[in-house]
N, C-alpha and C positions, 0 to 999 in steps of 0.2 A: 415080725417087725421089719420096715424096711431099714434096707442099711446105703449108704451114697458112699463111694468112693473117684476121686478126684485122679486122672491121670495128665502129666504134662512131656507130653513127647516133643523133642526137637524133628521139626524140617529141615532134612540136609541141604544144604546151600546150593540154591540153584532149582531148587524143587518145588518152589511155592506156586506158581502155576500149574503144576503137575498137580499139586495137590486140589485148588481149584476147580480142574478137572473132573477130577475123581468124588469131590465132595457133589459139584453139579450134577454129577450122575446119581451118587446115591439117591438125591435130591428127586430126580428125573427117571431115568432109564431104571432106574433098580431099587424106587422106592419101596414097591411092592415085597423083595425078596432080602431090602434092606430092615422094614417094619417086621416080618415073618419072623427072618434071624433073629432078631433080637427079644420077638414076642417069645418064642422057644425057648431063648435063653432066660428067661423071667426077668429081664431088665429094661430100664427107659435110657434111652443113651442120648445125651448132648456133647455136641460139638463145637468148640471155639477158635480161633483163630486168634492167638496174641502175638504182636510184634512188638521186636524188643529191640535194644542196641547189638544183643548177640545175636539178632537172629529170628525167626518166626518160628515157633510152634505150634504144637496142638494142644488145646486142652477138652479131653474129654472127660465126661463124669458117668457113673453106669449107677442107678439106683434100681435096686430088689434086693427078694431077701438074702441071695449070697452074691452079690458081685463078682467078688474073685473068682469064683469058682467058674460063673461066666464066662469072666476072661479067657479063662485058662482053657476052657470045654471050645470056646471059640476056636481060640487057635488050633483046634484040634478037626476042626471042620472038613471037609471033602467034597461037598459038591461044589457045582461049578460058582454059584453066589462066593461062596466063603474062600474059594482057591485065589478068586482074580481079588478079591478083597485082600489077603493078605498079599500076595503082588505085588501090589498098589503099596503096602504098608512097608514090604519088603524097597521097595525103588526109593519112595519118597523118604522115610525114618530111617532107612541103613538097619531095621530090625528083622527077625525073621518070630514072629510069635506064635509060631510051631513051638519053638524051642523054649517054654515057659522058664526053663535058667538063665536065657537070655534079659528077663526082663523083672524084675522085684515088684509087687503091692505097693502101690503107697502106704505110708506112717500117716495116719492120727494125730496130731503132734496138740492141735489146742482146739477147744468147741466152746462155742457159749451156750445159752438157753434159747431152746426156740421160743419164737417170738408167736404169742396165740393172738391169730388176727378177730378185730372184734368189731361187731356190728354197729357201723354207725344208726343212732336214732334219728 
């Protein structure tokens, strides 16, 4: 069964173009080894961009069957795709997601029922 989990990273101030950047590359120059990564890691990963009064974040979602674990194997990465990726993650978030202590799972907190989409006649 798949599982979706929801992550909301802050953009350090001053880094939202940095981050633009980086997103149009993925987008671009590193589509290729950005679809790869993530086919390997058995996840679909979206990407958002909310701005707030505090500030701009990220919000990414990763769906498959273990997410977390994803994440975690991620940061754990080595070649050159996944080094300049976190880089990037490292400059723009102030995170380093090597260091999997550095960062907690999101909580579950409330879900409703999915909604079964039905064939119009």
């Amino acid at each position: 069964m798949k599982k979706l989990i929801a992550v909301a990273v802050p953009i350090l101030s001053g880094k939202t173009e940095q981050w633009k950047k980086f997103t149009s590359e993925l987008n671009g120059r590193y589509k290729k080894e950005y679809n790869e990564s993530r086919k390997t890691l058995g996840v679909h990963e979206r990407t958002f961009l909310q701005s707030s009064p505090q500030g701009d974040m990220v919000i990414v979602t990763l769906e498959g069957e273990n997410p977390e674990a994803a994440f975690q194997k991620f940061g754990q990465g080595t070649d050159e795709f996944s080094k300049w990726f976190l880089s990037q993650a490292k400059e723009i978030h102030g995170l380093d997601l090597s260091k999997s202590a550095e960062f907690s799972m999101p909580q579950l907190i409330a879900e409703t029922e999915l909604v079964e989409e039905h064939a119009h006649a």
